[in-house]
C-alpha positions in Angstrom: -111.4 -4.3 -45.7 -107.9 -4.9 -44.6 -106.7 -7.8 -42.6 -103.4 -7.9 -40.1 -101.4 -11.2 -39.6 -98.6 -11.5 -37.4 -95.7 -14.0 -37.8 -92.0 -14.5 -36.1 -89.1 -13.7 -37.7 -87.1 -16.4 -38.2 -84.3 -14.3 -36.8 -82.8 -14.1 -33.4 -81.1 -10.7 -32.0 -77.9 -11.6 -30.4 -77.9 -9.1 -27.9 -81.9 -9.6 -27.2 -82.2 -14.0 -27.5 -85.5 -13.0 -29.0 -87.1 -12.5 -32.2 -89.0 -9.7 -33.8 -92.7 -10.2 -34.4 -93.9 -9.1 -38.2 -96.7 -8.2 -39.6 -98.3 -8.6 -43.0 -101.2 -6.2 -44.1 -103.6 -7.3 -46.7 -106.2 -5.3 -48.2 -109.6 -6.6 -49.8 -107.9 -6.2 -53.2 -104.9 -8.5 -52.3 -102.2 -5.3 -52.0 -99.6 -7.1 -49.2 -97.7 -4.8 -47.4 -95.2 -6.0 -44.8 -93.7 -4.4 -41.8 -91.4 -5.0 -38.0 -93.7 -4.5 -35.1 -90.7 -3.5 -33.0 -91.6 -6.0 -30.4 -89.8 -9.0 -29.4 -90.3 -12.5 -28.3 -88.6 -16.0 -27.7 -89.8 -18.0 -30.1 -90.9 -20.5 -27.8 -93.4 -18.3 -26.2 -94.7 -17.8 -29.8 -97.8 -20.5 -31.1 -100.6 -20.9 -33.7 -99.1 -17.0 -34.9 -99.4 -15.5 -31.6 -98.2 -14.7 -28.5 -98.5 -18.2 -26.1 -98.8 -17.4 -22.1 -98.5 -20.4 -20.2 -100.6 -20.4 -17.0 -97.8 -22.0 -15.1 -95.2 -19.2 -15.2 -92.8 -16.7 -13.5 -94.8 -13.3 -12.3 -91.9 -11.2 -14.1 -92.2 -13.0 -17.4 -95.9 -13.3 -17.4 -95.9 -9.5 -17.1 -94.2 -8.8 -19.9 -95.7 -11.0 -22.7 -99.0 -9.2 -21.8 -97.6 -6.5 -22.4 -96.3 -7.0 -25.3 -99.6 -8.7 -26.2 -101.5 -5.7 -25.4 -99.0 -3.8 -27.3 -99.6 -6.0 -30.2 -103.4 -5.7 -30.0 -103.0 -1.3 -29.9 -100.8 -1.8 -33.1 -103.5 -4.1 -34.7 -106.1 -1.4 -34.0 -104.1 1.8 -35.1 -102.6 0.3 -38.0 -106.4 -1.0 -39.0 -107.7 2.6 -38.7 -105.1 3.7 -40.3 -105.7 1.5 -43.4 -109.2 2.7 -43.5 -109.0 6.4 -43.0 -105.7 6.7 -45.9 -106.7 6.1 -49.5 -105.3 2.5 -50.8 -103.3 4.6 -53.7 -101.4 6.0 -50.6 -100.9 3.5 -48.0 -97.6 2.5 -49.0 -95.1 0.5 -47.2 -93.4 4.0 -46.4 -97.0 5.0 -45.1 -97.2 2.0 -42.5 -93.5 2.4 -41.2 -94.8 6.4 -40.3 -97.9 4.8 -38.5 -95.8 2.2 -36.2 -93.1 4.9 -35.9 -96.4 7.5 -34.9 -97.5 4.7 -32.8 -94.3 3.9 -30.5 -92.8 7.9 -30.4 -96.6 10.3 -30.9 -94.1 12.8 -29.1 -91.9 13.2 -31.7 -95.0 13.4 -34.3 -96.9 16.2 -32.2 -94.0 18.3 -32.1 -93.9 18.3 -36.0 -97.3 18.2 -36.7 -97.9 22.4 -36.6 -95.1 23.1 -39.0 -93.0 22.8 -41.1 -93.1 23.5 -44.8 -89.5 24.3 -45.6 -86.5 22.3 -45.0 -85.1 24.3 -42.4 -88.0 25.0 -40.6 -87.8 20.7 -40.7 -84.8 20.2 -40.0 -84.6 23.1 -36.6 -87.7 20.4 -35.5 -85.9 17.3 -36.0 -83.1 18.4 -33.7 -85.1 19.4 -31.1 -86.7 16.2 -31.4 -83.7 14.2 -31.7 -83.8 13.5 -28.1 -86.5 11.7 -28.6 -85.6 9.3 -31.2 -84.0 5.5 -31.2 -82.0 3.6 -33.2 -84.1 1.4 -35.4 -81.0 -1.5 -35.1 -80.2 -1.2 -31.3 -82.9 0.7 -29.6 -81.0 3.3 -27.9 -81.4 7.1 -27.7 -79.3 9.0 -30.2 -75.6 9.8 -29.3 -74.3 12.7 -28.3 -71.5 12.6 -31.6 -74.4 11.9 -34.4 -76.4 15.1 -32.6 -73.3 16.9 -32.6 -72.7 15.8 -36.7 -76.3 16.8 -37.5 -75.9 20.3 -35.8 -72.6 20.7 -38.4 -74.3 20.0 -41.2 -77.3 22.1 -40.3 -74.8 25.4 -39.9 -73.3 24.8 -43.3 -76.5 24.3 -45.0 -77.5 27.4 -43.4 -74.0 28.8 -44.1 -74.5 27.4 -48.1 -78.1 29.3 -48.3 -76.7 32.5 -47.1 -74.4 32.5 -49.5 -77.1 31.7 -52.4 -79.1 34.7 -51.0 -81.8 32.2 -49.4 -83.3 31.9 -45.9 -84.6 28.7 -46.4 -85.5 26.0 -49.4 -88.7 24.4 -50.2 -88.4 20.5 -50.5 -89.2 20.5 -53.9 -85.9 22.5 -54.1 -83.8 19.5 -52.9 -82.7 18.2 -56.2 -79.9 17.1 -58.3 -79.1 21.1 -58.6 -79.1 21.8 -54.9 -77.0 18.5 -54.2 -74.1 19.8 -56.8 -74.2 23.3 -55.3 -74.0 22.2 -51.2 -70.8 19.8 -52.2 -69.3 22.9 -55.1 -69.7 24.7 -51.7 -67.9 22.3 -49.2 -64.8 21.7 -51.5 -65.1 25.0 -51.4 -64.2 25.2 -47.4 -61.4 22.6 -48.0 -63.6 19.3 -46.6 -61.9 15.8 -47.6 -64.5 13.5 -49.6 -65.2 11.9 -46.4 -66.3 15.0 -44.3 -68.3 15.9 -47.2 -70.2 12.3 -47.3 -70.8 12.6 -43.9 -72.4 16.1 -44.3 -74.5 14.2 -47.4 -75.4 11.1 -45.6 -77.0 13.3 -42.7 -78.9 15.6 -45.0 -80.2 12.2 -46.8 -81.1 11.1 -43.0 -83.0 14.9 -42.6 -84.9 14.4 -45.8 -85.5 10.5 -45.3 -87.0 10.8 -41.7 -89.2 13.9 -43.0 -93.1 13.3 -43.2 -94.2 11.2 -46.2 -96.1 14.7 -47.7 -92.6 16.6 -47.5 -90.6 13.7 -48.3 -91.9 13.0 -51.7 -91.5 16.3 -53.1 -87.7 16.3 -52.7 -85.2 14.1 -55.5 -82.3 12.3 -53.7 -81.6 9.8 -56.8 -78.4 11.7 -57.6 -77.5 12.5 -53.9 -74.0 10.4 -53.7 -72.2 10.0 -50.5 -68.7 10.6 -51.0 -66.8 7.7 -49.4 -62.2 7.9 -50.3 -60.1 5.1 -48.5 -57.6 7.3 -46.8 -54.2 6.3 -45.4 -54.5 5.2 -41.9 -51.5 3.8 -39.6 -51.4 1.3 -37.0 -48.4 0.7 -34.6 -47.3 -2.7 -34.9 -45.8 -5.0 -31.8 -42.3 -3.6 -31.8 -43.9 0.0 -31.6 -45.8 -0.5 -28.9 -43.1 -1.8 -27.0 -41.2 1.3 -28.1 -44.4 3.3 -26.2 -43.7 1.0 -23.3 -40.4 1.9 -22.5 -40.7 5.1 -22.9 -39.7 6.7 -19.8 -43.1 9.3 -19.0 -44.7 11.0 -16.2 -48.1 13.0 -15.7 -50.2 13.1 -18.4 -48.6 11.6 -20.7 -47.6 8.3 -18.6 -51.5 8.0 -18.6 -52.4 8.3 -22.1 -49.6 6.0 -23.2 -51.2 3.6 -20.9 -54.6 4.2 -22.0 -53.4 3.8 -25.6 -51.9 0.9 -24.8 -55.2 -0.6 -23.3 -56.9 0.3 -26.4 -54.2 -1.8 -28.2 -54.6 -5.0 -26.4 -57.9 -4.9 -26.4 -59.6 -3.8 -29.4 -61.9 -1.0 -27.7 -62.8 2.1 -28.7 -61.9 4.6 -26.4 -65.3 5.5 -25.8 -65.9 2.1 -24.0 -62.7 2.2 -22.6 -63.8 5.2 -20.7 -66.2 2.9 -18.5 -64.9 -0.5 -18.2 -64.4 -0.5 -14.5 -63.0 -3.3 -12.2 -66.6 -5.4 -11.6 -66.2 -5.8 -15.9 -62.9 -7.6 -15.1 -63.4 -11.2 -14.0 -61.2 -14.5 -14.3 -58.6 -13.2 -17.4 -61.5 -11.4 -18.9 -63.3 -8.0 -19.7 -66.9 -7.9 -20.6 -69.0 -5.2 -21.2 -71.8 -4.1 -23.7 -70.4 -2.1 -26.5 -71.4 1.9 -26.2 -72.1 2.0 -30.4 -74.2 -1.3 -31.1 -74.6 -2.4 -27.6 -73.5 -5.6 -28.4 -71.7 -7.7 -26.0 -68.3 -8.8 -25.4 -65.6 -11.0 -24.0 -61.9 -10.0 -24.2 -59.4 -12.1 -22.9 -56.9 -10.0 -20.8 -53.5 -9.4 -22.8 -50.2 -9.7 -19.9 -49.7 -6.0 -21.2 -53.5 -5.3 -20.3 -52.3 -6.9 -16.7 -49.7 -4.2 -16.1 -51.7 -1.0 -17.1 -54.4 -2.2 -14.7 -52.4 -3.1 -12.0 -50.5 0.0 -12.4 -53.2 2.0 -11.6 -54.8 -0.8 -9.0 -57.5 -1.8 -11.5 -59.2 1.6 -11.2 -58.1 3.6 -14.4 -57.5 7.7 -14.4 -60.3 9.8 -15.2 -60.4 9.7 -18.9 -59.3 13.0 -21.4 -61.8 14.1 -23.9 -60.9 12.8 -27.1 -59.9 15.9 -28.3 -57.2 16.0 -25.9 -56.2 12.7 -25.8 -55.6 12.9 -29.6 -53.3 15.4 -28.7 -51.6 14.0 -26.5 -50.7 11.1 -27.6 -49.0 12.2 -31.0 -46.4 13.7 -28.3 -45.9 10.3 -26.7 -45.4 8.6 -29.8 -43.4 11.9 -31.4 -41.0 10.8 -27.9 -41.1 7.2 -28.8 -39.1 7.9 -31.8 -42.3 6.9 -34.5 -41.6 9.5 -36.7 -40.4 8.1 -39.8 -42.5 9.8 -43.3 -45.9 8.5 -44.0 -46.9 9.7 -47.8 -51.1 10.6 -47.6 -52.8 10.4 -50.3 -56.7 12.1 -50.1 -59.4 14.7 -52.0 -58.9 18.4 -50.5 -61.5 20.8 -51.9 -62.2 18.6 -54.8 -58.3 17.8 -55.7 -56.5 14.4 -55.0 -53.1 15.6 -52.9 -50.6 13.6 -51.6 -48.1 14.9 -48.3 -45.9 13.5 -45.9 -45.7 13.7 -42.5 -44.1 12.2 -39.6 -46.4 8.5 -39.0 -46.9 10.6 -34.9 -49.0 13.1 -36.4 -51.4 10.6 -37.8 -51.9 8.8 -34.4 -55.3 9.0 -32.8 -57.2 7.1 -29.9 -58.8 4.8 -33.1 -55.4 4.0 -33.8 -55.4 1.9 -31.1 -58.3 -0.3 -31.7 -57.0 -0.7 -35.7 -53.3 -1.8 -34.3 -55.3 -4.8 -32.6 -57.4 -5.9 -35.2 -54.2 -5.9 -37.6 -51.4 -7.2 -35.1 -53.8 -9.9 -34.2 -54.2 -10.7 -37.8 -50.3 -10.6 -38.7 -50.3 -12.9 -35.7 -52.7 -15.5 -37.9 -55.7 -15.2 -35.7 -59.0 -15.9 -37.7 -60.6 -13.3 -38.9 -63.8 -13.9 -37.2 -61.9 -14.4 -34.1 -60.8 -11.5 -34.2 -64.2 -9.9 -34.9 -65.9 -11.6 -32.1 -63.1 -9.7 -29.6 -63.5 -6.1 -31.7 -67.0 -6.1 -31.7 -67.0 -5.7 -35.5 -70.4 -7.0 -37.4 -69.5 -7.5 -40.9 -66.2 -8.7 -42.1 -66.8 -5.8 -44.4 -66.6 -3.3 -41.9 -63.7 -5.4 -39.9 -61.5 -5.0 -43.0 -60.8 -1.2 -43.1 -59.2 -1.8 -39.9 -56.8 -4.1 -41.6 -53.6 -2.1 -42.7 -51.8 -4.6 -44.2 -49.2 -3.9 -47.4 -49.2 -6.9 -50.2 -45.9 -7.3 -48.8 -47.3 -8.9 -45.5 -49.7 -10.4 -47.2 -47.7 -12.4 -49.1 -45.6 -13.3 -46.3 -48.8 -14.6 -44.2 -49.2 -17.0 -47.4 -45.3 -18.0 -47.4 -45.6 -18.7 -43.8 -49.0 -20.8 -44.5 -47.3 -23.1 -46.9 -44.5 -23.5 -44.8 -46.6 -24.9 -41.8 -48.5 -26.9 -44.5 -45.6 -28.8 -46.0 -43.5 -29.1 -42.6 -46.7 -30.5 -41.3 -47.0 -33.3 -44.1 -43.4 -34.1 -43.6 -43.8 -35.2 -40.3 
C-alpha cells in the first residue's frame, strides 16, 4: 500500500509570491520517493499540510484554492493508481515525474502513445508536440528559437544517418559510438564547439524527454556538451558616443538608436521589441522578461531619454534579428570601430585564431553585454547590476563581463585609492 503526503516548499518563486506544494510517496516497504506537484500556494493559505480556505474570503481567491485543491486531490488519486498498477522494482522517481507530467499535458502523451520505436520516429512526434509543452522553470509555452534549434538538429541527424546508409536508429543505438560519429560528422560541416553543444544538448533533451521504456535503452554517460569561451566585444562609453554622433538617416539612424537602447538598458533585443510607452512610468521601464519571465525595473539612462523622445516614446517597428545584425555592423563599420580584434575558437575540430575589424563582431547581444560591463567598469555592484539585466546567477552574469586583467587591476587601484583618501580625511 502506498501513502501520499503533501508538504510546502520552503521556497518562494519570485515572479509567482507563492510556493510549490511537494509531495512524498511512501510505499508499505518504506521506498520514499519525492516529487513537485506543479501547483502553487502562499504559504499562508497552507496549514496542518494542506491547503487552508478561510470562510471569510475574496470570491476570486476562494476560487482558485479549490481549484488547486481539487487539483491536488486528482493528483493524489492518479498518482495512487499509478503506484498500484506499476511494479515497485519500476516505480522510480523518473516513473512518478512521467505520471504528473501524463497528468497535467495527457495530450502530449496520446499523441505518443501509438508509436514510436525508433529515434526518429520519436523525435518527428516530439516536434509536433512541442506546441504543447512548458517550461518546467517558468511555465510558458516553448519559444519559437528553441523549436527552430530542435528542427536543426533533427535535419543533421537525419543528414548524419544518410550519410551512414541508415533511415533511422534504434535507441539502443544511441551510445558512446553514435555520440563520436554525429560530432566526427559536425566538425566535419565546419560547426564551432559551441554550435556543436547546442546540437548535443538538444539531442540529450530528445532522448531525456522520451518515454521511460525508450529512454532506458539509450547510453548518454559519454554524451559531452561542447561549451569554448569565445571572444566577444562590447563597446565601451566613448564608443557609444562615437555611434551617437554619427550623422545617419533611414535605417540605419534607427538601428543605431535601437542599439543604443539596448546599451543603456540591459535588454535583449527581443524584449526591446515590445516595451511600449504604458512600460515607461516616473524614470523607469518595467516589463516581464520574454526568456524567464521574470520581472524588471530599469531606471531610465538621459541617453535612453533621447532615443525615446526622438521617436515620441513610440519606437520603429523592430527588424528581425537577422537584419538588424546586419545592419548594425555598418553603423559601427561608419562609426570608425574598426580597429583588429584577434578570435580565437574550434572550427571543424581545430583551435584557429583570425582577425577582423571589432564591426564585424557586433550583434544586437552586443548591446546588452556593453551594459552589464560599462556598468561594472563604472563600480556598480554586481548584483546591482544583475537585478537591472535580468541575470539569475552571478555565473551566468559573468560571461557578459569583458573585462582585460588590465581593467581589472585598475578597478582594484582605484578601490585603494578611495580607501586610503577616505581614512585620511
Amino acid at each position: 500500500m502506498a501513502i501520499i503526503n503533501f508538504y510546502l516548499s520552503t521556497k518562494i518563486d519570485k515572479t509567482l509570491s507563492k510556493s510549490q506544494i511537494l509531495l512524498r510517496l511512501v510505499y508499505g516497504n518504506g521506498m520514499a520517493l519525492r516529487a513537485k506537484t506543479r501547483i502553487f500556494i502562499s504559504p499562508e493559505r497552507w496549514k496542518d499540510n494542506k491547503i487552508y480556505i478561510p470562510t471569510r474570503l475574496q470570491t476570486k481567491e476562494q476560487k482558485e484554492l479549490l481549484k488547486s485543491q481539487n487539483q491536488l486531490d486528482e493528483l493524489r488519486s492518479v498518482i495512487l493508481d499509478a503506484a498500484i498498477t506499476i511494479p515497485k522494482e519500476q516505480f522510480s522517481r523518473q516513473c512518478l515525474d512521467e505520471v504528473i507530467d501524463k497528468f497535467y499535458f495527457p495530450d502530449k502523451y496520446k499523441l505518443i502513445k501509438e508509436k514510436p520505436n525508433t529515434l526518429f520516429e520519436y523525435i518527428n512526434e516530439f516536434i509536433k508536440t512541442a506546441h504543447l509543452r512548458k517550461d518546467k522553470t517558468t511555465g510558458r509555452t516553448l519559444s519559437k528559437n528553441s523549436l527552430q534549434q530542435y528542427l536543426a538538429t533533427y535535419k543533421h541527424l537525419k543528414s548524419f544517418a544518410s550519410k551512414k546508409n541508415k533511415k533511422d536508429y534504434d535507441f539502443d543505438d544511441v551510445n558512446t559510438k553514435f555520440y563520436e560519429g554525429f560530432v566526427s560528422y559536425l566538425q566535419g560541416l565546419g560547426f564551432t564547439n559551441n554550435s556543436i553543444g547546442k546540437h548535443i544538448k538538444v539531442l540529450k533533451t530528445f532522448i531525456n524527454e522520451a518515454p521511460i521504456s525508450l529512454k532506458n535503452k539509450a547510453d548518454l554517460s559519454k554524451f559531452k556538451v561542447f561549451t569554448e569561451d569565445i571572444d566577444t566585444v562590447f563597446l565601451d562609453e566613448q564608443e557609444l558616443q562615437n555611434l551617437c554622433n554619427c550623422n545617419l538617416t533611414g535605417r540605419l539612424a534607427k538601428v543605431r538608436d535601437w542599439f543604443l537602447l539596448l546599451a543603456w538598458t540591459g535588454c535583449r533585443y527581443s524584449d526591446s521589441e515590445k516595451i511600449s510607452n504604458t512600460d515607461i512610468k516616473d524614470g523607469f521601464i518595467t516589463f516581464r522578461q520574454q526568456k524567464t519571465n521574470e520581472k524588471v525595473t530599469i531606471p531610465i539612462h538621459p541617453a535612453v531619454i533621447e532615443v525615446l523622445e526622438k521617436y515620441n516614446y513610440q519606437m520603429p517597428k523592430p527588424l528581425s534579428n537577422q537584419r538588424f545584425n546586419e545592419y548594425i555592423k555598418e553603423v559601427a563599420k561608419v562609426a570608425g570601430i574598426d580597429q583588429m580584434e584577434t578570435i580565437t575558437k574550434t572550427v571543424g575540430g581545430i583551435l584557429t585564431s583570425t582577425q577582423v575589424p571589432k564591426y564585424s563582431l557586433i550583434g544586437s547581444h552586443t548591446g546588452r553585454r556593453s551594459f552589464c560591463t560599462n556598468m561594472y567598469l563604472r563600480g556598480i555592484p554586481t548584483y546591482t547590476i544583475m537585478a537591472i539585466s535580468g541575470h539569475r546567477t552571478e555565473k551566468s552574469f559573468l560571461k557578459y563581463l569583458r573585462v582585460s586583467k588590465e581593467e581589472h587591476a585598475k578597478l582594484m587601484k582605484q578601490a585603494w585609492a578611495n580607501m586610503y583618501s577616505s581614512n585620511t580625511r
